[in-house]
C-alpha positions in Angstrom: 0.0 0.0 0.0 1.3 3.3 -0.9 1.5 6.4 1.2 -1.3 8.0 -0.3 -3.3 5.4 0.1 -2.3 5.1 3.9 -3.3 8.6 4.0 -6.8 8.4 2.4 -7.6 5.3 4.9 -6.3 7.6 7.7 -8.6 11.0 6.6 -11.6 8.6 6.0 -10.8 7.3 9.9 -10.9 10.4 11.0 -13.7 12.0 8.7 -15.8 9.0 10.7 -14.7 10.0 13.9 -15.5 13.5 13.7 -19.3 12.6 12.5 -19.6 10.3 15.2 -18.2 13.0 17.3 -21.0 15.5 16.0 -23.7 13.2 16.2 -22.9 12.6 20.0 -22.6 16.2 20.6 -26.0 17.3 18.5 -27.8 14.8 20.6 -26.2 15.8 24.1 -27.0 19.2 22.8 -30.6 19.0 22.2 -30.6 16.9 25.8 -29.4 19.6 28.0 -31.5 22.5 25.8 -34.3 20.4 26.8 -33.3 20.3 30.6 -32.5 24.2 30.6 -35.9 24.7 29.5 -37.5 22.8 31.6 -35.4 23.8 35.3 -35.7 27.4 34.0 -39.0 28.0 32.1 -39.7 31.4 34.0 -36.7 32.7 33.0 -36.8 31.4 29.2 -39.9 32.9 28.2 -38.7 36.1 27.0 -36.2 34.3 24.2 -39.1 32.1 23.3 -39.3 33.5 20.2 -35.4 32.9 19.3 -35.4 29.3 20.7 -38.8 28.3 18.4 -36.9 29.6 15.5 -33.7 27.5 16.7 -35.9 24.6 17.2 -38.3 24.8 14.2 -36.9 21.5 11.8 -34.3 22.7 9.2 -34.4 21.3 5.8 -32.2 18.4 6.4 -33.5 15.5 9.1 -32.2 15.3 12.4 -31.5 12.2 14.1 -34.5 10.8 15.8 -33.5 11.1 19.7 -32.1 14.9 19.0 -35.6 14.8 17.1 -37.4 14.0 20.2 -35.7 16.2 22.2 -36.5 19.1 19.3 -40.6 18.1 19.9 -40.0 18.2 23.9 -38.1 21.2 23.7 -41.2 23.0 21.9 -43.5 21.3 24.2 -42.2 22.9 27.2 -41.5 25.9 25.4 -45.3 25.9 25.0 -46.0 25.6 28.3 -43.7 28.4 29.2 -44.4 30.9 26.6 -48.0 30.5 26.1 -49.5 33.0 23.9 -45.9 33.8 22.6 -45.9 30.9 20.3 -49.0 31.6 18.9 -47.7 33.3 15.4 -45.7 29.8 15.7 -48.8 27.1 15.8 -49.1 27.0 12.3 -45.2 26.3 12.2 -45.3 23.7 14.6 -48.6 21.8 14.1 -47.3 20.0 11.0 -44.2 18.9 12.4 -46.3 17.4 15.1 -48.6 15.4 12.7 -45.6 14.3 11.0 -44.1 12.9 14.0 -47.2 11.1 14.5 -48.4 9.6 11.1 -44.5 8.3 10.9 -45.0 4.6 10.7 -41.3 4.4 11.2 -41.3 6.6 14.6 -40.8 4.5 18.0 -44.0 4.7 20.6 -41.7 6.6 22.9 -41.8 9.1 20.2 -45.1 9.4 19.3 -45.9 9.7 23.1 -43.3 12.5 23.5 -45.3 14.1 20.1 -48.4 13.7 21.9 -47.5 15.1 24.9 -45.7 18.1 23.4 -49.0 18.8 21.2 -51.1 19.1 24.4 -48.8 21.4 26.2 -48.5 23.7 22.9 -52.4 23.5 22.2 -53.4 24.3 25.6 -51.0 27.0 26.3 -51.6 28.9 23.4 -55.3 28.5 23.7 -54.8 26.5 19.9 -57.9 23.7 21.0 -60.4 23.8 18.5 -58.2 25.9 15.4 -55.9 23.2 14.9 -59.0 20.3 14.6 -60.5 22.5 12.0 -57.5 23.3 10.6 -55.7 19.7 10.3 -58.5 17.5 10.3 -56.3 14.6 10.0 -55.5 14.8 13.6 -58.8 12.9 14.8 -57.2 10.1 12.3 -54.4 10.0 14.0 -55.8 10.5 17.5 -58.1 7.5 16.9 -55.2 5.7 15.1 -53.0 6.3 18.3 -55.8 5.6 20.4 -56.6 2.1 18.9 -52.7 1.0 19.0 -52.9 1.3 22.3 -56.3 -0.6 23.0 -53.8 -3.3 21.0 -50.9 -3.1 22.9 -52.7 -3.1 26.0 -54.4 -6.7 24.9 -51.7 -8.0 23.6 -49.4 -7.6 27.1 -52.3 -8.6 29.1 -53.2 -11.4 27.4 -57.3 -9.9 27.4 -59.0 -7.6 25.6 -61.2 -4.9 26.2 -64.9 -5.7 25.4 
C-alpha cells in the first residue's frame, strides 16, 4: 500500500470520527437545551421566540432522539411561553402530525409528540383551530388511540370488550 493510500484510509478514519463526534454532541445538545428549559422556564420565556426559531426543523433530518428532544423542547417551550408561540402554531402543528403519522417513529416518540402537542395547544389556547384546521388529527388521535387498545391486549393477554 502506498503512502497515499495510507493517507486516504487515515482521513476517511478520522472524517468518521469526527461525525460520530457531532452526532454525539448534537444529541447531548438538544438533551441539555431540553433540561434548561424545563429547570428554567420562567426565565426562558422572554427568548421564546429565538429558541422556536432554533428549534423549528431545518431542511435536512435530524436524528430521531435529537428529534425527540427538538418536539420536547417545543412542548415545554409551550408551556412556558403560552400565547408567545402563537404566530408559531401553524409552524409547529405539521411537524407534530408528521411525528405522528411516521410509521417508522418509535411509541416513545409518538408519546413524547403527543404530549408536546397538548402542552402547545393548551397553552396557546390553539384547541379547536388546529382540529379544524388539520382534520387529520382525529385520524391520527383515533389511530393512536386504537394502537394502544392493542398493545394493552396484547401484554395482558385480554381484551377490552
Amino acid at each position: 500500500m502506498c503512502a497515499s493510500q495510507s493517507l486516504l484510509g487515515c482521513t476517511g478514519t478520522r472524517t468518521n470520527h469526527e461525525s460520530l463526534h457531532n452526532r454525539q454532541r448534537r444529541v447531548m445538545t438538544a438533551h441539555v437545551l431540553t433540561a434548561l428549559l424545563s429547570a428554567t422556564d420562567r426565565l426562558i420565556k422572554p427568548y421564546a421566540h429565538s429558541l422556536i426559531n432554533v428549534f423549528l426543523p431545518k431542511p435536512r433530518k435530524p436524528q430521531p432522539v435529537v428529534f425527540q428532544h427538538i418536539i420536547e423542547s417545543i412542548g415545554l417551550l409551550g408551556s412556558v411561553a403560552g400565547e408567545d408561540l402563537v404566530p408559531f402554531v401553524d409552524e409547529i402543528l405539521p411537524l407534530f402530525i408528521n411525528a405522528l403519522q411516521d410509521p417508522q417513529a418509535s411509541n416513545k416518540k409518538k408519546e413524547a409528540t403527543l404530549r408536546a402537542l397538548s402542552q402547545v395547544c393548551a397553552h396557546t389556547g390553539s384547541v379547536v383551530n388546529p382540529l379544524i384546521q388539520y382534520p387529520e388529527l382525529f385520524g391520527v388521535f383515533r389511530k393512536f388511540l386504537m394502537g394502544d387498545k392493542d398493545e394493552a391486549e396484547s401484554a395482558t393477554g385480554y381484551g377490552c370488550t
